[in-house]
C-alpha positions as CSV (number, residue, x, y, z in Angstrom):
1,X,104.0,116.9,99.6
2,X,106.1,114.6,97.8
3,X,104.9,111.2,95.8
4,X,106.6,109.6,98.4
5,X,104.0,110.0,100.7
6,X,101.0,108.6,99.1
7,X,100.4,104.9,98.7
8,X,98.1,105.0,95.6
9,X,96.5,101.9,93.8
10,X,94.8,102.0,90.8
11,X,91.3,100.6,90.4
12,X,90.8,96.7,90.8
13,X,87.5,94.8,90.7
14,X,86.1,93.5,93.8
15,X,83.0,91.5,94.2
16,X,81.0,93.3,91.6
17,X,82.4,96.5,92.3
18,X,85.4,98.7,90.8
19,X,87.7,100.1,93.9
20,X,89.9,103.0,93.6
21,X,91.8,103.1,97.0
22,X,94.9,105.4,98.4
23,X,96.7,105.6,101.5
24,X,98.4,108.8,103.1
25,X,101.7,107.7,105.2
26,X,101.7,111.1,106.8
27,X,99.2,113.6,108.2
28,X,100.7,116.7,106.6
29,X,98.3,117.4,103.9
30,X,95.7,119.5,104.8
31,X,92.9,118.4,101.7
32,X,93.2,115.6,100.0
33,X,90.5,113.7,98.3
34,X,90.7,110.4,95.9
35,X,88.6,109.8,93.1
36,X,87.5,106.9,91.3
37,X,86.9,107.7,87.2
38,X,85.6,105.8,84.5
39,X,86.0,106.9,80.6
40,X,83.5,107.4,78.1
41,X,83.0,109.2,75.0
42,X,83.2,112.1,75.9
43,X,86.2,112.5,78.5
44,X,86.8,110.9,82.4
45,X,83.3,110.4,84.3
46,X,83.8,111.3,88.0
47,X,82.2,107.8,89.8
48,X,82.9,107.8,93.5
49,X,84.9,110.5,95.6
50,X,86.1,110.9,99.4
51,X,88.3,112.5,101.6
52,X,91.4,111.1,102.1
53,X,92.4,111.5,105.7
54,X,95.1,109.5,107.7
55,X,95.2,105.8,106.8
56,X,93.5,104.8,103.6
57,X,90.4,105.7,101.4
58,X,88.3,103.9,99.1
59,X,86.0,105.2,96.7
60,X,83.9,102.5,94.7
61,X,81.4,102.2,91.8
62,X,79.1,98.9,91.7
63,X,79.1,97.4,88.1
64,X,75.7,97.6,86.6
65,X,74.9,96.2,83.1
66,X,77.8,94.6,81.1
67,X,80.4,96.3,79.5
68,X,83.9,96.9,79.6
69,X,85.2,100.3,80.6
70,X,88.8,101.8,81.3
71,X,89.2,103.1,84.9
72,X,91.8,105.1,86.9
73,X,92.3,106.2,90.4
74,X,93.1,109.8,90.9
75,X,94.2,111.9,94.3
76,X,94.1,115.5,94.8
77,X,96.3,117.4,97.2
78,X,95.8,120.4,99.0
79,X,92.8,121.6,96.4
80,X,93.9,119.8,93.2
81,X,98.1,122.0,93.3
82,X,99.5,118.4,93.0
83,X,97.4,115.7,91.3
84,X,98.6,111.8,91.3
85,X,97.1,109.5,88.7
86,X,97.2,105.4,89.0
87,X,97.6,103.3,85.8
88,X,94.6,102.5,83.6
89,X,92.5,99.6,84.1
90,X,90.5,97.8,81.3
91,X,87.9,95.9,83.6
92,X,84.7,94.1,82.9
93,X,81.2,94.4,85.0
């Protein structure tokens, strides 16, 4: 599966919430998943996950607290042999 397949945005806040969202064009890859990360200290914190069929995924993470964190968006094809990555994100809960 080539990058030209996958629509992928990187995390953006919504109402009180950080989104991580991709969109497969085509049906050909048998497991795909996208997942929504956050950095801390001590490396990339997994926050939301889910299965990325045909169409378009989401996976979110409601802002709790205050803080300002660095996201990223990451999708997983057919069990992690090609990994995509969106752009950082600084964003504030």
């Amino acid at each position: 599966m080539g990058p030209e397949l996958l629509q992928h945005l990187g995390p953006y806040k919504g109402i009180s919430e950080i989104i991580g969202k991709a969109a497969k064009t085509r049906s050909n890859c048998e497991d795909a998943t996208v997942s929504l990360q956050r950095h801390r200290w001590y490396g990339w914190q997994e926050v939301d996950w889910a299965p990325l069929e045909s169409g378009s995924s989401m996976a979110w993470w409601t802002c709790t607290g205050s803080g300002t964190y660095t996201y990223k968006t990451v999708v997983g094809v057919d069990s992690n042999l090609a990994v995509y990555e969106s752009a950082e994100r600084r964003l504030t809960c």
